[in-house]
N, C-alpha and C positions, 0 to 999 in steps of 0.2 A: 504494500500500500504506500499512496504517495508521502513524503515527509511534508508538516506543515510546521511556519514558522510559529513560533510560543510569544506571546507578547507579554512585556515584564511588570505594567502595570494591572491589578487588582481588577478582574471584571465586576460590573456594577448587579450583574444578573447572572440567572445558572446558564449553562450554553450548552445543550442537550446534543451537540453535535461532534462526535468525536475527532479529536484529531489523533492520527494515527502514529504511533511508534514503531511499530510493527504487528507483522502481520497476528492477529489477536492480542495487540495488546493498543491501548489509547489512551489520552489524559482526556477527561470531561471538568472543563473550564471552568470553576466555580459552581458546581452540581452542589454542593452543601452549602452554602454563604447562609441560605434562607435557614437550616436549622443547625447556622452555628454555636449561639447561646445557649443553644436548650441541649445542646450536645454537651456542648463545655462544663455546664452543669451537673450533667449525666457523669460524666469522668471525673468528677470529683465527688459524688457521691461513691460512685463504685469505687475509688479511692480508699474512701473512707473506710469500707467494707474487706478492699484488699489492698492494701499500701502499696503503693509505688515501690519497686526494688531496684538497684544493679545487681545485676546476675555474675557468677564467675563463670567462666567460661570453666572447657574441658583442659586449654594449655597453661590456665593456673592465673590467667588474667582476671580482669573486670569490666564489664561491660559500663561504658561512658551513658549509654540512653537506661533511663529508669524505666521497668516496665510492669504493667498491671493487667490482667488477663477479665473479661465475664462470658456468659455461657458458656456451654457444655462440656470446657474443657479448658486447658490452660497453660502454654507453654512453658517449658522451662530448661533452665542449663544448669549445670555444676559439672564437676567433676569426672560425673558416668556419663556425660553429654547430652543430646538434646532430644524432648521428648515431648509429649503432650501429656498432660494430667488433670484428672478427674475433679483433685482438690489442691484448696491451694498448700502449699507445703507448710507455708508460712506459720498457716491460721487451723490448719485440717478439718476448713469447713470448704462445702464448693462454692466453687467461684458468684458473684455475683450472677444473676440472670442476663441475659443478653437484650437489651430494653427494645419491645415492636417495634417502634419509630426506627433505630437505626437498622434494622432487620428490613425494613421495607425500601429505607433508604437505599442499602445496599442490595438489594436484589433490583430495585428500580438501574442503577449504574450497571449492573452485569446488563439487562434485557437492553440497555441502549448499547451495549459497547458487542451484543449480539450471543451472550450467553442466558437465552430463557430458562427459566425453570430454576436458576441458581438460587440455593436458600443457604445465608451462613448458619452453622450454629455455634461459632464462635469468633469474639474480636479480640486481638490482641492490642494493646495500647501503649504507646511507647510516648515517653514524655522527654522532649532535648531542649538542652539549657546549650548555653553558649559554646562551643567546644566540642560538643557531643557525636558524635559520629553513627555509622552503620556498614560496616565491611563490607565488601561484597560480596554477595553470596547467594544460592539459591534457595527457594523455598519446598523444599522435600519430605516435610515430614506430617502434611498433610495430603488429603484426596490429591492426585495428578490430573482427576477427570474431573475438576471443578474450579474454578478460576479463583484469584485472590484479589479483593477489592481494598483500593488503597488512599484514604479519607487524609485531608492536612489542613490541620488550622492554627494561627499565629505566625510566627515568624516565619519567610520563605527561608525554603530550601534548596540545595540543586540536589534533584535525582540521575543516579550516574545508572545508565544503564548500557549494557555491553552487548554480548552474547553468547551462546551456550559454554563457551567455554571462557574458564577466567580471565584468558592471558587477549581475547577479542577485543576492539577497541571501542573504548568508550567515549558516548552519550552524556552530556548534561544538559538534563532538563528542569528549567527555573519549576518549583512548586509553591502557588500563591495559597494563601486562606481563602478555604473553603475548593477548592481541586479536587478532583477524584481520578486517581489511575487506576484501571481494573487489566488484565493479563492475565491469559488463559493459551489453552490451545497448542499453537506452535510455540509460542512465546512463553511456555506455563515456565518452565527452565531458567530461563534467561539470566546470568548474572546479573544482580542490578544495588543498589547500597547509595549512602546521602552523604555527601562530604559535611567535613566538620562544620556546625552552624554558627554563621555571624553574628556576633554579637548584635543587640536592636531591642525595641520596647512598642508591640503589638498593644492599640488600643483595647483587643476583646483578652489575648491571653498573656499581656505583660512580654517577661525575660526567654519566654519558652514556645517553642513549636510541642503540637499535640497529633500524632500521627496513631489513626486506626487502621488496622488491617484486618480486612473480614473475611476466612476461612469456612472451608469444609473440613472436617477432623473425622468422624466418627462416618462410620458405615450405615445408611438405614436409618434407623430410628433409634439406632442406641443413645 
């Protein structure tokens, strides 16, 4: 599909029309702005419920973005590596619920970017303060046959995206509040990761970028 160019100022309205990255994958131009506050909200509630974390990694590191997991399941890293889980380890209750509103949000962004039928049942949420970064890496340890929807609000980001293999060259794409990138399909693989974030102070979320990502995990109906 054709490449389009990204313009760097803030759209005023959602723009239901995808621009393409590649073949199944797209950014939709301000698709959340309209339920950015109430979103914002949301993630701090379920905050409350499951704390923000940095994670260690498997080679003994730390992860720079804090992250908070709700519905039906809930990533996680240490030591044995990386995994999806029922509860949170934290707390050894399950994760928060995963709220209708963003559940229909994100299914609405897959049926535009041409995946129908996609229902997440879980968001991961990762919270970046100045510095914070995200490697690149693939997303594998979810369904392959279901796309992942990718929510950003506060401070821009660049998303670096590549190709199936690490060493492929990369993409940076400006990410504004209220954006949504969804990739599936050919594209499900794709290395892709957000360079460290510039310092800056967002009228809705202050010092910090708020990035959800909305999976399939579970097979069925488990």
């Amino acid at each position: 599909m054709a490449q389009q160019e990204f313009a760097l100022d803030p759209p005023q309205h959602a723009d239901t029309v995808p621009k393409w990255l590649d073949t199944g994958a797209c950014v939709l131009r301000g698709l959340a702005i309209a339920r950015a506050v109430e979103m914002i909200a949301d993630i701090r509630r379920i905050a409350r419920g499951a704390p923000f974390r940095r994670m260690p990694t498997p080679g003994g590191g730390v992860m720079s973005v804090a992250m908070t997991c709700c519905g039906a399941a809930g990533w996680c890293s240490d030591s044995h590596g990386y995994r999806y889980v029922a509860r949170d380890p934290r707390t050894d209750r399950p994760w928060p619920p995963l709220p209708d509103t963003w559940r229909d949000l994100a299914t609405r962004a897959a049926t535009l970017a041409g995946y129908e039928g996609f229902v997440p049942d879980t968001c991961l949420i990762n919270g970046y303060r100045p510095g914070a970064r995200m490697g690149l890496h693939q997303d594998r340890d979810e369904r392959l046959d279901a796309p992942v929807v990718s929510l950003s609000f506060g401070l821009p980001a660049v998303f670096r995206w590549g190709g199936p293999r690490r060493t492929d060259p990369l993409r940076r794409i400006p990410l504004l509040h209220g954006d949504v990138v969804v990739w599936g399909g050919p594209s499900r693989l794709v290395f892709h990761g957000i360079a460290p974030l510039r310092p800056g102070a967002h009228p809705v979320t202050g010092p910090c970028r708020y990035n959800l990502t909305f999976r399939r995990v579970w097979q069925g109906d488990e």
